[in-house]
C-alpha positions in Angstrom: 0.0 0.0 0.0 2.7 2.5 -1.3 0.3 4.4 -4.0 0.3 7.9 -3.2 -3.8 8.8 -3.6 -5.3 11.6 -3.8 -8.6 13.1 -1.8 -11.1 12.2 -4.7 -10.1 8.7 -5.1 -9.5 8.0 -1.1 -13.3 8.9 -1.0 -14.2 6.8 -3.9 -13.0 4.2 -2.1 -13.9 4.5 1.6 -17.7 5.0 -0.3 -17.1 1.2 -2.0 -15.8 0.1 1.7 -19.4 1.6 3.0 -21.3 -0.4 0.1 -19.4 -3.4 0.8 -20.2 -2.7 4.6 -23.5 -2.4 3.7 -24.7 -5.2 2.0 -22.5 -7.2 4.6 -24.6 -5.9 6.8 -28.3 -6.4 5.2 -26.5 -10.3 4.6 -26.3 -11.2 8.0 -29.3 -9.5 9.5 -30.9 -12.2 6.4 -29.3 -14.8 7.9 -30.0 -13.9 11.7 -33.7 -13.8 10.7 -33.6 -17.1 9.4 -32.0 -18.7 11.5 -33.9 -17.9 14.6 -36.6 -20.3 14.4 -34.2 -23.5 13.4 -30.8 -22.5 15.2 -31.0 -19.5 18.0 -27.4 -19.5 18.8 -26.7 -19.1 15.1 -29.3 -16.7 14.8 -27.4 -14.8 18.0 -23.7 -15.0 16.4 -25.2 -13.4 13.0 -27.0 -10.1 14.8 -23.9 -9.6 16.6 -22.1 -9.4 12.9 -25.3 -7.1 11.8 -24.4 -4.5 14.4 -20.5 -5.1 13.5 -21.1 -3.7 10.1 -23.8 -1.3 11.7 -21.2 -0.1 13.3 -18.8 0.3 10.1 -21.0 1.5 8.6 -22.0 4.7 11.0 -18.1 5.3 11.0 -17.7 5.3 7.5 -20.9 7.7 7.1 -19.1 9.7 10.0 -16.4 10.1 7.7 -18.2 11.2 4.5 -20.0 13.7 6.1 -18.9 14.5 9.5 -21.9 15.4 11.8 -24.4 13.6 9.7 -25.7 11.2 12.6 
């Protein structure tokens, strides 16, 4: 990671990291829902990655546009 970037394309790229986040994030809350009337614990593991990429994803938006949550 020795490319010297500038500000437009560090921004294109955190966006695509938010997108990725994202749909991460709308994947496992999928998944949780799901699971929870077969496999509980499963179900349990897969919210706790839902609010993982929550969380990225609240950064990431933090970053963007400071102040916008």
């Amino acid at each position: 990671m020795t490319d010297v970037v500038d500000s437009d394309e560090l921004l294109r790229r955190i966006q695509r990291a938010r997108a990725c986040a994202v749909e991460e994030e709308r994947s496992w809350r999928a998944r949780s829902d799901e699971l929870r009337p077969s496999d509980p614990e499963a179900a349990g593991d897969a919210a706790v990655r839902t609010l993982a990429y929550e969380a990225v994803v609240r950064v990431l938006d933090e970053v963007i546009k400071p102040g916008s949550r």
